[in-house]
SEMIFI-951706 format. One line per field, with one value per residue: residue number from 1; residue in three letters; y, z, x of N, C-alpha, C in turn. Coordinates in steps of 0.02 Angstrom, whole numbers, plus 50000, padded with zeros to 5 digits. Layout:
N
nr (NUM_...) .
rest (ALA_...) .
npy (Y_...) .
npz (Z_...) .
npx (X_...) .
capy (Y_...) .
capz (Z_...) .
capx (X_...) .
cpy (Y_...) .
cpz (Z_...) .
cpx (X_...) .
This chain:
351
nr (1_2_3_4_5_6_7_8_9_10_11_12_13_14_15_16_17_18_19_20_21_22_23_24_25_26_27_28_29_30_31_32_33_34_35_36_37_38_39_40_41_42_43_44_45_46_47_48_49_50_51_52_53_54_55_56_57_58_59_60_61_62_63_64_65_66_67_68_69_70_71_72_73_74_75_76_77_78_79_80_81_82_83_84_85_86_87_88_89_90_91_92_93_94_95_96_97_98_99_100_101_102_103_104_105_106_107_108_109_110_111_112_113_114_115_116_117_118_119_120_121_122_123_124_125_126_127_128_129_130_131_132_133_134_135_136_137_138_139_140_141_142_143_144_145_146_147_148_149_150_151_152_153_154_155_156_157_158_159_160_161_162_163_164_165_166_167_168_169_170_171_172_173_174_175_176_177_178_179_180_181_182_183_184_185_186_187_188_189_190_191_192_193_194_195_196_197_198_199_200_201_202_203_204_205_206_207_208_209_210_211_212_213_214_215_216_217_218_219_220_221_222_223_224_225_226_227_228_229_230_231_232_233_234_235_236_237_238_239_240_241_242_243_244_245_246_247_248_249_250_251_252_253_254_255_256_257_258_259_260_261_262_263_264_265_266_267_268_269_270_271_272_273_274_275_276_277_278_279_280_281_282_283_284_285_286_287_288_289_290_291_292_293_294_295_296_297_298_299_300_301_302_303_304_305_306_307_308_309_310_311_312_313_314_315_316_317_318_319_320_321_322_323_324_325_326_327_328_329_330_331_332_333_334_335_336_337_338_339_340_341_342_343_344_345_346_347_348_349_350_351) .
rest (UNK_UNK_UNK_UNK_UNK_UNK_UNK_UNK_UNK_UNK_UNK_UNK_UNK_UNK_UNK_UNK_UNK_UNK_UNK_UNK_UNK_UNK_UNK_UNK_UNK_UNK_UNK_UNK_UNK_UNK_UNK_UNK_UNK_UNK_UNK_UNK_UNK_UNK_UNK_UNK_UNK_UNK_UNK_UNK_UNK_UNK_UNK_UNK_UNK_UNK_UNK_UNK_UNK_UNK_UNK_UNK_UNK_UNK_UNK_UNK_UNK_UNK_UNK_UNK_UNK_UNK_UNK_UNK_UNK_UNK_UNK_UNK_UNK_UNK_UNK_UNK_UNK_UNK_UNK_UNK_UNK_UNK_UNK_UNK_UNK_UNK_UNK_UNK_UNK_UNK_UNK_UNK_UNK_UNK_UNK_UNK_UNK_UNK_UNK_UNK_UNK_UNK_UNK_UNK_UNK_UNK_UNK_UNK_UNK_UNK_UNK_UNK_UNK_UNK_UNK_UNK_UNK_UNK_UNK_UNK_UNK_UNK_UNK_UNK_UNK_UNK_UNK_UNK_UNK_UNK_UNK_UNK_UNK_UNK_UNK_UNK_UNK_UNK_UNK_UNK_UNK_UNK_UNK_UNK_UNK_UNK_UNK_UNK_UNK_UNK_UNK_UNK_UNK_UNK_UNK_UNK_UNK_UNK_UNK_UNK_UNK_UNK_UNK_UNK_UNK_UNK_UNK_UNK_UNK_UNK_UNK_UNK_UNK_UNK_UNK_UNK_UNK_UNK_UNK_UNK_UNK_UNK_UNK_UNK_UNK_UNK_UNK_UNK_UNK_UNK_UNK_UNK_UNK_UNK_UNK_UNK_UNK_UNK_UNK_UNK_UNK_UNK_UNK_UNK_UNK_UNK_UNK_UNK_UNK_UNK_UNK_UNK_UNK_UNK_UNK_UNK_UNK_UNK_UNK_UNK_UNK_UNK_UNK_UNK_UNK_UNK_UNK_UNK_UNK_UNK_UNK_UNK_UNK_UNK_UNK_UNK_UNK_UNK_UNK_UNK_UNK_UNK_UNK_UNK_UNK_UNK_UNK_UNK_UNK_UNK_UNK_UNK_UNK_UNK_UNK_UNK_UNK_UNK_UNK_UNK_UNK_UNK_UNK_UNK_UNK_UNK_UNK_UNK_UNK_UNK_UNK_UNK_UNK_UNK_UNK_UNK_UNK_UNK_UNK_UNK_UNK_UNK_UNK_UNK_UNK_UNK_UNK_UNK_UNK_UNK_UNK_UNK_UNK_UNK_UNK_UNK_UNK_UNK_UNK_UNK_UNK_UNK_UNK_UNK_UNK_UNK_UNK_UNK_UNK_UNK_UNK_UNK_UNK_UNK_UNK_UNK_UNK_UNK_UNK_UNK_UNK_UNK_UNK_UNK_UNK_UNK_UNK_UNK_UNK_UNK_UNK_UNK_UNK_UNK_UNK_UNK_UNK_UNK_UNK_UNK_UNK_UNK_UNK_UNK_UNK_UNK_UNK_UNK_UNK_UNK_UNK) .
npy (57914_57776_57729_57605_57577_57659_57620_57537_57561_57610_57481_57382_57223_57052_56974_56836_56755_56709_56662_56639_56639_56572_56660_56713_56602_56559_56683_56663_56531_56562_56665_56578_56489_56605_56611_56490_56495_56606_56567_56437_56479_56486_56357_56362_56351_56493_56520_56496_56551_56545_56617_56633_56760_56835_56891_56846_56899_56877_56951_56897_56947_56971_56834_56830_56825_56906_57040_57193_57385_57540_57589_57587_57433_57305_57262_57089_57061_57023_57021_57047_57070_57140_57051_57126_57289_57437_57547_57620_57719_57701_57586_57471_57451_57317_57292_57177_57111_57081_56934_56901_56904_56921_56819_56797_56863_56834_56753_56877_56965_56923_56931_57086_57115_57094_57151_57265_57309_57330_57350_57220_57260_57154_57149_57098_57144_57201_57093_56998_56870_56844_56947_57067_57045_57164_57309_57464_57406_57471_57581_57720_57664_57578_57637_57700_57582_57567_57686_57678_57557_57576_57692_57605_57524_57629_57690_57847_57908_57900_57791_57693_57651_57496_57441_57304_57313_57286_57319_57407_57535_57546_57604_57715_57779_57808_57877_58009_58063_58193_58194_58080_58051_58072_58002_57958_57904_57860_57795_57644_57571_57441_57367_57450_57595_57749_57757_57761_57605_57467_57318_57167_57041_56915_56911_56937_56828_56725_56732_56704_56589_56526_56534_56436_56350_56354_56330_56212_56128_56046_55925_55912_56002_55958_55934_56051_56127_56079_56140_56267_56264_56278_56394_56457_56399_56403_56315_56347_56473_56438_56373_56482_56525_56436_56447_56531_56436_56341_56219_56169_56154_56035_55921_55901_55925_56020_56113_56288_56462_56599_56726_56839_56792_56853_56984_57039_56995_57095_57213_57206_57266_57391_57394_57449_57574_57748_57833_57990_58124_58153_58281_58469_58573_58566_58513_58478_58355_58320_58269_58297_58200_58228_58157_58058_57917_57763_57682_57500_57430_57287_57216_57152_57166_57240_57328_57450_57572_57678_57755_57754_57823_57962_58011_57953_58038_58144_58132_58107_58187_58179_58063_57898_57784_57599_57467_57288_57146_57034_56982_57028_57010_57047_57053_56914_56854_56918_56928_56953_57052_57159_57157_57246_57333_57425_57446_57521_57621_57654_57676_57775_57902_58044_58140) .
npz (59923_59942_60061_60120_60079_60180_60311_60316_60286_60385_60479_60575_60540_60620_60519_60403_60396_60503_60585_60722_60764_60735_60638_60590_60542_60433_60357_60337_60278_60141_60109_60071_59984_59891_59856_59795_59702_59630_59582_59506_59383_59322_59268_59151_58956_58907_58795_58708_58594_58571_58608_58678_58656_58616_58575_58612_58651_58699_58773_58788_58896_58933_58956_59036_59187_59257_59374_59329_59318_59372_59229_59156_59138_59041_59027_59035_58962_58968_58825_58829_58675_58639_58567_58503_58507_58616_58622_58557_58585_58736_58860_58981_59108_59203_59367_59470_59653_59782_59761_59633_59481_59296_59269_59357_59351_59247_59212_59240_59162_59047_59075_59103_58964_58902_58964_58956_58854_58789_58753_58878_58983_59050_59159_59206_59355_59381_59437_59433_59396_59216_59161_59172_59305_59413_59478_59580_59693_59692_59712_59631_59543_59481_59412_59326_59248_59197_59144_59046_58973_58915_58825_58738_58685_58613_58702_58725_58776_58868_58983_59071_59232_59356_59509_59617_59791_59829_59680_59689_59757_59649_59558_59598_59623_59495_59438_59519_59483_59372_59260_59203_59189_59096_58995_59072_59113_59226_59397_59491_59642_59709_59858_59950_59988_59978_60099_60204_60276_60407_60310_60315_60440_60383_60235_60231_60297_60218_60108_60155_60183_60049_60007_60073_60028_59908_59944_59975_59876_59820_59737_59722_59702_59822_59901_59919_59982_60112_60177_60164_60240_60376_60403_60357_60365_60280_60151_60043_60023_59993_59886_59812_59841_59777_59645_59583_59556_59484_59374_59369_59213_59185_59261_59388_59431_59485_59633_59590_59599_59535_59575_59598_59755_59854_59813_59849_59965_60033_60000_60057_60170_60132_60044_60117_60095_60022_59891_59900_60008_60085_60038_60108_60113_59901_59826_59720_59799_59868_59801_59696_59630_59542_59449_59423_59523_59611_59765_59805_59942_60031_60167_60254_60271_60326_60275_60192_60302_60429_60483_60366_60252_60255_60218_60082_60025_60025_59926_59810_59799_59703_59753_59773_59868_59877_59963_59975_60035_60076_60082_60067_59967_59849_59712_59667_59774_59781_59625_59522_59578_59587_59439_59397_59474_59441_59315_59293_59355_59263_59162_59194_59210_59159_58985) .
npx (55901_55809_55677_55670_55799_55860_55839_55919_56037_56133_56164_56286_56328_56385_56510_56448_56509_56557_56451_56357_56222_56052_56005_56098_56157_56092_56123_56262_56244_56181_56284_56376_56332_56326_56461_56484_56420_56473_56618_56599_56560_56678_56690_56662_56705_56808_56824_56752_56614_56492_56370_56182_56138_56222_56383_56531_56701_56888_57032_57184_57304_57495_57574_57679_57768_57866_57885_57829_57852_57827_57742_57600_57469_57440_57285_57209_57054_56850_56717_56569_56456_56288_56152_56054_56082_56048_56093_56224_56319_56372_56438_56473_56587_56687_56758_56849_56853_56960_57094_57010_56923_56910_56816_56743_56633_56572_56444_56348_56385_56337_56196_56184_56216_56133_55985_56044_56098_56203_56383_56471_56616_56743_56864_57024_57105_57283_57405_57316_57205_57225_57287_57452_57582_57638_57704_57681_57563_57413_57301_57286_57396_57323_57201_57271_57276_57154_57124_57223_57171_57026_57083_57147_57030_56970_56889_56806_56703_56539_56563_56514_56552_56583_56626_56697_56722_56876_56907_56795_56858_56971_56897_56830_56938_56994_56902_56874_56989_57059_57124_57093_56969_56878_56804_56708_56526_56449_56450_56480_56488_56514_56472_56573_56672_56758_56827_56953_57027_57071_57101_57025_57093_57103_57115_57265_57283_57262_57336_57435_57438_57422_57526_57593_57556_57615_57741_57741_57735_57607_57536_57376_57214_57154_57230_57302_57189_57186_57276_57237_57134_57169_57174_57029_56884_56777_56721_56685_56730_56883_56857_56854_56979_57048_57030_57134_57235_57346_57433_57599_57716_57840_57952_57918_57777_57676_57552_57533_57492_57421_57423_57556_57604_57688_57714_57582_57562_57653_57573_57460_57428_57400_57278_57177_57184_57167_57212_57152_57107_56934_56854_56773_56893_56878_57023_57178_57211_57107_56982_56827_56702_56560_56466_56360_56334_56324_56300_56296_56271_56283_56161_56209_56347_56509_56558_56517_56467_56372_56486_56569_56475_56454_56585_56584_56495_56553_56660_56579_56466_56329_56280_56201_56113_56102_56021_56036_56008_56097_56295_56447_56480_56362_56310_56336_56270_56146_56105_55992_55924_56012_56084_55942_55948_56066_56021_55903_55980_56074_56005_55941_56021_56037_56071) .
capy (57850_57729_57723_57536_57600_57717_57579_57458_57594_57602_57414_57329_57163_57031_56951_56767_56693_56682_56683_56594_56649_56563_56722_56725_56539_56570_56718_56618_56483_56599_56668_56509_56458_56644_56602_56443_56501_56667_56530_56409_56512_56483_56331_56362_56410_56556_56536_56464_56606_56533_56630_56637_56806_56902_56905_56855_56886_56866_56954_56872_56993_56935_56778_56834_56815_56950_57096_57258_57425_57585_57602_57543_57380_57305_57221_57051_57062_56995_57062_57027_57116_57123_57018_57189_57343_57486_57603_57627_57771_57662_57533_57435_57404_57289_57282_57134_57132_57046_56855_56895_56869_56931_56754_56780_56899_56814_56775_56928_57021_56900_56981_57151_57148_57075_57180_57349_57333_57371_57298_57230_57234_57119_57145_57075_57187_57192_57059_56955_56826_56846_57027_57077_57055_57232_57358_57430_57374_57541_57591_57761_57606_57524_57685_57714_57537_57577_57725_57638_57508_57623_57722_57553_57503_57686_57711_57903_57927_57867_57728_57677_57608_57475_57406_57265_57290_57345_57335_57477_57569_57582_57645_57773_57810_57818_57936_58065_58103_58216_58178_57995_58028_58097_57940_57917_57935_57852_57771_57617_57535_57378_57375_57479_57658_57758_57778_57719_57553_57418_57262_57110_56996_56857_56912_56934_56733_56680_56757_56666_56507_56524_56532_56375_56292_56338_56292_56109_56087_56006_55904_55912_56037_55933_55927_56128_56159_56056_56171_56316_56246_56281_56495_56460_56350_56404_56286_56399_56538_56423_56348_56539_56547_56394_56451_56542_56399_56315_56150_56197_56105_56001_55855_55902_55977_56044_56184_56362_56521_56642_56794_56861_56832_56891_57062_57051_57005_57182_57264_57195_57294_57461_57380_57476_57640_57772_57891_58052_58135_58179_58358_58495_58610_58545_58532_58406_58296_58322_58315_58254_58186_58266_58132_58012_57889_57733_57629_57446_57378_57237_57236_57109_57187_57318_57385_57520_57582_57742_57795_57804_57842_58036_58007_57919_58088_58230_58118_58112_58231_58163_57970_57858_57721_57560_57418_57229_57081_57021_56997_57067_56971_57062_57029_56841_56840_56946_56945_56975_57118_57192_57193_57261_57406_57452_57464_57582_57695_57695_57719_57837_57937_58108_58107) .
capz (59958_59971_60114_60131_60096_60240_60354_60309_60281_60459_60523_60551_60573_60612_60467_60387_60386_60574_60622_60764_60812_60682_60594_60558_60524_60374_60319_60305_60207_60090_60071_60041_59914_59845_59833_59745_59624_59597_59574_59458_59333_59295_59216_59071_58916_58901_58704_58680_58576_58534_58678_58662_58634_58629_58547_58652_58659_58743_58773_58849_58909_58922_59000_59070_59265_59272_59386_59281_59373_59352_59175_59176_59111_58976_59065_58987_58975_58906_58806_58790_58660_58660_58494_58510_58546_58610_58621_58494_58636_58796_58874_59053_59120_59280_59412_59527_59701_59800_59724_59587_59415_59254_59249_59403_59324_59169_59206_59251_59108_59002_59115_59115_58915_58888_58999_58936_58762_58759_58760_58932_58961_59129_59167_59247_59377_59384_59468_59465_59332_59169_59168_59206_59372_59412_59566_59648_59683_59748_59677_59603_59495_59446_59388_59263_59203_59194_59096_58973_58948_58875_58773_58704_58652_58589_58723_58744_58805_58884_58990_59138_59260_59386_59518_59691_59842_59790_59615_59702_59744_59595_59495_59633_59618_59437_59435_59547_59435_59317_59216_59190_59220_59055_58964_59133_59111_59279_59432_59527_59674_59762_59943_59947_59989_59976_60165_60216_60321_60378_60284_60366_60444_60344_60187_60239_60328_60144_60069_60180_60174_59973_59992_60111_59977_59848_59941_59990_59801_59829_59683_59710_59759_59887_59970_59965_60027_60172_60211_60165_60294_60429_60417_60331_60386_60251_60104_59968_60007_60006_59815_59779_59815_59725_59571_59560_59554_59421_59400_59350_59199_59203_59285_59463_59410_59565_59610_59617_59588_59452_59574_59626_59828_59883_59807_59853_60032_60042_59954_60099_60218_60116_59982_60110_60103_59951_59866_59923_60062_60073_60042_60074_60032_59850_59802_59686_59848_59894_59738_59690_59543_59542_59411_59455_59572_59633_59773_59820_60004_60068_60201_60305_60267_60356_60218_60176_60359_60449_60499_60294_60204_60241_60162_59999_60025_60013_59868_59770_59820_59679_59746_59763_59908_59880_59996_59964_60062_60063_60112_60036_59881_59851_59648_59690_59816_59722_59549_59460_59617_59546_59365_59384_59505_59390_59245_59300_59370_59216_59125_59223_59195_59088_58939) .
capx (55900_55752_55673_55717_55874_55897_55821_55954_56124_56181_56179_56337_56340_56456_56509_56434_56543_56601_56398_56325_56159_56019_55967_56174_56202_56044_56141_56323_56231_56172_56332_56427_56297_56332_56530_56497_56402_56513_56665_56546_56564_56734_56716_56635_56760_56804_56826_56664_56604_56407_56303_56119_56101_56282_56457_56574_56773_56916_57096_57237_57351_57549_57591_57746_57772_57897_57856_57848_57871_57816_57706_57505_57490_57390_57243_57173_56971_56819_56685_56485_56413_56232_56120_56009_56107_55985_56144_56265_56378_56379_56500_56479_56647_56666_56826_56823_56885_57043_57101_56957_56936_56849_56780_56683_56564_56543_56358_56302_56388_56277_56131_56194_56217_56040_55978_56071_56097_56280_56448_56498_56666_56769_56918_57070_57152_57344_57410_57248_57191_57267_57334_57521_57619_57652_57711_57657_57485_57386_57230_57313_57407_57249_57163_57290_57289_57100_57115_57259_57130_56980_57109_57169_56982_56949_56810_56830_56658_56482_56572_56474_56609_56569_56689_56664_56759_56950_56891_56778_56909_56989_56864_56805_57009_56970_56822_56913_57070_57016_57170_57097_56900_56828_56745_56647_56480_56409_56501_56437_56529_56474_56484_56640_56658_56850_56875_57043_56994_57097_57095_57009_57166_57076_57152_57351_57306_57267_57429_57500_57429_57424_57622_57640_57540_57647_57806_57740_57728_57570_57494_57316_57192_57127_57306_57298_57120_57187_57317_57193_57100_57199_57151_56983_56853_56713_56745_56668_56794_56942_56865_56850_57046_57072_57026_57158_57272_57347_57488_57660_57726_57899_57976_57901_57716_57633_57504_57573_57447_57436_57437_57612_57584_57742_57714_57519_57584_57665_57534_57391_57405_57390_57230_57121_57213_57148_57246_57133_57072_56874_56839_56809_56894_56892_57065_57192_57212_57040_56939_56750_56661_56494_56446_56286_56354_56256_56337_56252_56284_56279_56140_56240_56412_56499_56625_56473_56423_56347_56536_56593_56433_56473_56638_56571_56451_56611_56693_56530_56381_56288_56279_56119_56139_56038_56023_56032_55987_56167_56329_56485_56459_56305_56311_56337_56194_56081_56133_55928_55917_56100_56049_55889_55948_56100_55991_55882_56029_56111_55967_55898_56066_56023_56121) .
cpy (57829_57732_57650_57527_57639_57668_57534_57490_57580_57528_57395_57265_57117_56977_56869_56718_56649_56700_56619_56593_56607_56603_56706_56662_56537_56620_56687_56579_56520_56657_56640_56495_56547_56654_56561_56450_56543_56601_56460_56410_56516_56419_56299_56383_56456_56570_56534_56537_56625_56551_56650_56703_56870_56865_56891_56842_56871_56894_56928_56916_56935_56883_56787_56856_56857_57019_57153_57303_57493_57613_57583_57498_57369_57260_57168_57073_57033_57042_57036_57069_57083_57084_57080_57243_57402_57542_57587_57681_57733_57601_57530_57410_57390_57253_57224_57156_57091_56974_56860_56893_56907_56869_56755_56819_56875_56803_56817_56966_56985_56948_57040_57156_57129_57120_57271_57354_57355_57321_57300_57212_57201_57119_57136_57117_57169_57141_56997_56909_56815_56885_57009_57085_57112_57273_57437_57432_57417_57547_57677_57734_57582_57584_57692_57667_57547_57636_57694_57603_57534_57653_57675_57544_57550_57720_57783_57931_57878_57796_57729_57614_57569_57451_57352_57273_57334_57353_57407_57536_57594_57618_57700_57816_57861_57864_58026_58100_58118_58216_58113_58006_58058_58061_57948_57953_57908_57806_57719_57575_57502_57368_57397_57555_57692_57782_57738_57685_57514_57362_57201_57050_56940_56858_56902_56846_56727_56685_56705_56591_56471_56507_56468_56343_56293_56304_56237_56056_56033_55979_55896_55964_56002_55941_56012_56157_56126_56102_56242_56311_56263_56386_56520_56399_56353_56377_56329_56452_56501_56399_56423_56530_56513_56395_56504_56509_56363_56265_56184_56126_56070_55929_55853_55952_55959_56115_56255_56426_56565_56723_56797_56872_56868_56980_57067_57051_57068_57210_57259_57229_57367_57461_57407_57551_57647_57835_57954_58054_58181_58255_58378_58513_58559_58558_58456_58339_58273_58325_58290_58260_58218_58228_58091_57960_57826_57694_57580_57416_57327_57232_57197_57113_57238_57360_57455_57516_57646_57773_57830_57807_57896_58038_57982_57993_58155_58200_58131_58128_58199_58081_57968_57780_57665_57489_57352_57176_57023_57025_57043_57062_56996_57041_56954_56822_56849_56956_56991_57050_57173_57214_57253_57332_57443_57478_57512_57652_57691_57721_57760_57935_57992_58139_58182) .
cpz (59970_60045_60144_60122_60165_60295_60368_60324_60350_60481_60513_60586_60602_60548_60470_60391_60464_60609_60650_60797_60728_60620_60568_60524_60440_60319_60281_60246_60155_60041_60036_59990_59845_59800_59777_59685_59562_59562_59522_59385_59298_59240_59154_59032_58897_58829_58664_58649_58561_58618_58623_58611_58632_58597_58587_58631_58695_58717_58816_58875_58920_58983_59053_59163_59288_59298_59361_59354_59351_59297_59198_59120_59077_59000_59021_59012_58927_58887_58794_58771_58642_58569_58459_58537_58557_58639_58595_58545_58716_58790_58953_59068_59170_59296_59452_59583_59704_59772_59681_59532_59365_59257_59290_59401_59249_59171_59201_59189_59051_59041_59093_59015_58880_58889_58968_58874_58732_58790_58833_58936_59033_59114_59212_59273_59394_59446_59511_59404_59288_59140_59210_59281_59376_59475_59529_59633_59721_59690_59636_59532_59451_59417_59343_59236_59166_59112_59012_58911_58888_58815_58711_58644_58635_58631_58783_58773_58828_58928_59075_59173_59329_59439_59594_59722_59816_59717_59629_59727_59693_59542_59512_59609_59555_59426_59460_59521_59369_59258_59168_59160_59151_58986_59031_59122_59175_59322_59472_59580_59714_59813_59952_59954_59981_60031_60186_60278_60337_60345_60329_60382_60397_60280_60199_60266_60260_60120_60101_60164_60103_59978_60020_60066_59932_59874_59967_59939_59804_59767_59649_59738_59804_59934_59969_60009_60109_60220_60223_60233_60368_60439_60387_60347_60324_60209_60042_59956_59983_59923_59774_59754_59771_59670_59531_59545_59495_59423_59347_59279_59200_59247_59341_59460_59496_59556_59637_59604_59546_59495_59590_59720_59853_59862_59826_59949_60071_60061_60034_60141_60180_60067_60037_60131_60020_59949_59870_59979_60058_60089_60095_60121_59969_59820_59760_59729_59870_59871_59741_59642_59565_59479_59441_59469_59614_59699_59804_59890_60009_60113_60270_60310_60321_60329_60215_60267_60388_60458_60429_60262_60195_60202_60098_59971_59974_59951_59828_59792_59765_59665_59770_59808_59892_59933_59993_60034_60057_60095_60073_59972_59858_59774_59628_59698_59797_59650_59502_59500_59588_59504_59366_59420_59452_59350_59243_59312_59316_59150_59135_59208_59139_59054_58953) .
cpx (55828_55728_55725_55800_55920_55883_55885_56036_56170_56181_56252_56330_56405_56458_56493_56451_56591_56523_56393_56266_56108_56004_56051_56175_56136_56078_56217_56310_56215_56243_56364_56403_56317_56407_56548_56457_56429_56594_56654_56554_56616_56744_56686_56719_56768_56839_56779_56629_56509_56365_56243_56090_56165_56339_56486_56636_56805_56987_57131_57302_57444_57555_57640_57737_57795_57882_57871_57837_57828_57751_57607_57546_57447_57343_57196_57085_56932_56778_56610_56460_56333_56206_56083_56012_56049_56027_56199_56340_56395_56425_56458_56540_56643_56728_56803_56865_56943_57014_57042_56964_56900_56798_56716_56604_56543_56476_56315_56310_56352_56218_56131_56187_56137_56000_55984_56071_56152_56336_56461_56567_56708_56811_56990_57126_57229_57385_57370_57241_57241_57315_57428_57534_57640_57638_57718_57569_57435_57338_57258_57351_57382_57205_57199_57298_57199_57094_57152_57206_57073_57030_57127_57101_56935_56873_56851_56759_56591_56512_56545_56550_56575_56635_56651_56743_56830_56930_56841_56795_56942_56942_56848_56889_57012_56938_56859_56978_57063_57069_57152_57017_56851_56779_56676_56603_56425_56462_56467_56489_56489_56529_56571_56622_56762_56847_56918_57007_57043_57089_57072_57083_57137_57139_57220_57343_57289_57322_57454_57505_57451_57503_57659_57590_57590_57732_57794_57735_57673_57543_57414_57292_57155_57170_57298_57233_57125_57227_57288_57162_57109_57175_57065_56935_56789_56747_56742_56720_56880_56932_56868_56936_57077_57080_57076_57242_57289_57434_57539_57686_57812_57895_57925_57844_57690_57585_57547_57491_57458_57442_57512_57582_57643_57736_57636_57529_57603_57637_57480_57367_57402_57300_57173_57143_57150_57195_57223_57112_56993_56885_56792_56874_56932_56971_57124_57216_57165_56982_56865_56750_56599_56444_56410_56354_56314_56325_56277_56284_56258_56246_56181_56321_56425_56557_56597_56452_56426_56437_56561_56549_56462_56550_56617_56552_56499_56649_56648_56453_56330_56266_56199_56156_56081_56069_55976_56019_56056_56194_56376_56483_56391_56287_56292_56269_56131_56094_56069_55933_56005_56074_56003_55898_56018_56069_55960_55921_56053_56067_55912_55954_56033_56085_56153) .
C-alpha cells in the first residue's frame, strides 16, 4: 500500500450524492458529471467497427425474455483488440456493477487496449444488458457464467479479470473457486471488497420505481424520469437507469426495461451477500486466491473501508490497495488515473 494509500483507506464518508457541506456538494458534482459521462458512452454504435487504433466486435447473446434456471448462461460481450498487440497470452476482461452495462466501459476498454496491448473483453452480466434473464442471481451464478464465457472464447490462461461493485464480487467469487479459477492470471476489483454488506435502500427504491414505470406504460423517458424522480433526486443516476430502457413494439408501444426487475427485486436484498466465509482456517467454504490482487477505492466511498479491508486481506493475502480521488464510480471519475494504475499492476505481474 502507498502511503497515500494508507492515508486515504480508512475514511468513510457520507456519500455524494446526499452531500451538504461544500467540500461534499464539489464532490457530488463531480460525481454526477462522472455518471454522465459513464452513461455517454452508450450512444455511440456499437457495430461501428472503424476505431482509431483497435478491432472492435460485438456478441449479442439471445434475445429471449424467458427466465432460464439453473445452467450458466451465455453472456453477450464486446471485444477491443489492440492495432499493436505487445502480448500474444493475455486478455482484460471487465464485469460491471448493478443496472450496468458492457457499453458503459466502452471508452476505457479503448484506453485499456491502447494502453495494454491486448484484447479487452466487456461483458454483460446475467440479467443486465444484452445477456440472458436467468435465476438465480447470486454471485456463485455469475462466476460460472464467467467461467462458461472464457471456455467459450478458448481463453484457458493469462486472463487478467477486472470487475466494479457487484461485477466485483463476482469475479472475487470467481477467483476463489478453484474449480472455475485457473485462466486467472491477476484479480482487480473496484471499490468492492467480498464482505457480506447490506445493500444501499437506494437500489430496492429503483426496482421499484423502474416497475411503476413500466406499469404506467409511459411513452417517453421524460414521463419516467418523472416518476424516477420521486426516489432519486440526482438526474445523472436516474439517466444512468434510463439507459436501460427501451419502447415496446405493437399497437400500445411504451417504455419497459431490458432487466428482469421482478426477479432482480428478490435478488436485492441478497447482491451484498458472498458465497464464502473469510479464512482462516483455509478450507472449501473458506478458501483464498494467493494470486496478485489489486483493489481501487473510492476515496469518497465507503464500500472499501477500515472495517472490510482485513477481510479482502484473509480472501487474498497477496492484494495491493490503491486509492482514488473518487466516488464509487471511481473508473468514471478517474478513468486516465484507472488505466494508468491497472497497467502497471498487470504489468508488473511476474509471469
Amino acid at each position: 500500500m502507498r502511503p497515500s494509500s494508507a492515508r486515504s483507506a480508512v475514511r468513510a464518508v457520507i456519500p455524494p450524492a446526499r452531500a451538504s457541506t461544500p467540500r461534499q456538494v464539489g464532490l457530488a458534482l463531480s460525481q454526477r458529471r462522472a455518471v454522465l459521462a459513464s452513461t455517454s458512452q452508450l450512444v455511440t454504435s456499437t457495430t461501428n467497427p472503424s476505431l482509431s487504433f483497435s478491432r472492435y466486435t460485438h456478441s449479442r447473446a439471445s434475445k429471449s425474455n424467458e427466465i432460464r434456471h439453473g445452467a450458466p448462461v451465455e453472456l453477450s460481450f464486446d471485444v477491443v483488440q489492440p492495432t499493436t498487440p505487445r502480448t500474444d497470452d493475455q486478455t482484460l476482461v471487465i464485469c460491471h456493477g448493478l443496472f450496468g452495462s458492457k457499453q458503459n466501459w466502452r471508452s476505457l476498454a479503448k484506453m485499456f487496449a491502447s494502453r495494454l496491448g491486448m484484447p479487452i473483453y466487456t461483458l454483460d452480466l446475467r440479467n443486465h444488458g444484452q445477456s440472458p434473464h436467468a435465476e438465480p442471481h447470486t454471485y456463485s451464478a455469475m462466476a460460472e457464467d464467467i467461467a462458461h464465457f472464457l471456455d467459450q472464447q478458448g481463453l484457458k490462461s493469462g486472463v487478467n479479470l477486472l470487475g466494479h461493485s457487484m461485477g466485483g464480487k463476482a469475479v472475487m467469487a470467481f477467483a476463489l473457486n478453484e474449480k472455475l479459477n485457473k485462466p486467472l492470471r491477476s484479480l482487480i476489483s473496484v471499490d468492492m471488497t467480498p464482505a457480506v454488506g447490506k445493500m444501499s435502500p437506494e437500489f430496492a427504491a429503483y426496482t421499484e420505481a423502474m416497475m411503476e414505470v413500466e406499469k404506467a406504460r409511459v411513452k417517453t423517458k421524460h414521463e419516467a424520469d418523472k416518476i424516477l424522480e420521486k426516489v432519486e433526486p440526482v438526474l445523472a443516476t436516474r439517466q444512468f437507469l434510463l439507459t436501460n430502457a427501451r419502447t415496446t413494439h405493437g399497437a400500445d408501444p411504451h417504455l419497459v426495461f431490458r432487466n428482469p426487475l421482478q426477479l432482480l427485486s428478490t435478488s436485492i436484498l441478497h447482491i451484498g451477500d458472498f458465497p464464502y466465509k473469510p479464512p482462516p482456517p483455509v478450507t472449501p467454504s473458506s478458501p483464498e486466491w494467493k494470486g496478485p490482487t489489486l483493489f481501487l477505492k473510492g476515496e469518497h466511498s465507503r464500500y472499501i473501508n477500515k472495517h472490510n479491508i482485513p477481510t479482502a486481506k484473509a480472501f487474498f493475502p497477496n492484494m495491493r490497495l490503491e486509492v482514488l480521488d473518487a466516488g464509487h464510480w471511481v473508473h468514471a471519475e478517474r478513468p486516465k488515473e484507472t488505466v494508468d494504475l491497472v497497467k502497471e499492476f498487470v504489468e508488473g505481474v511476474s509471469k
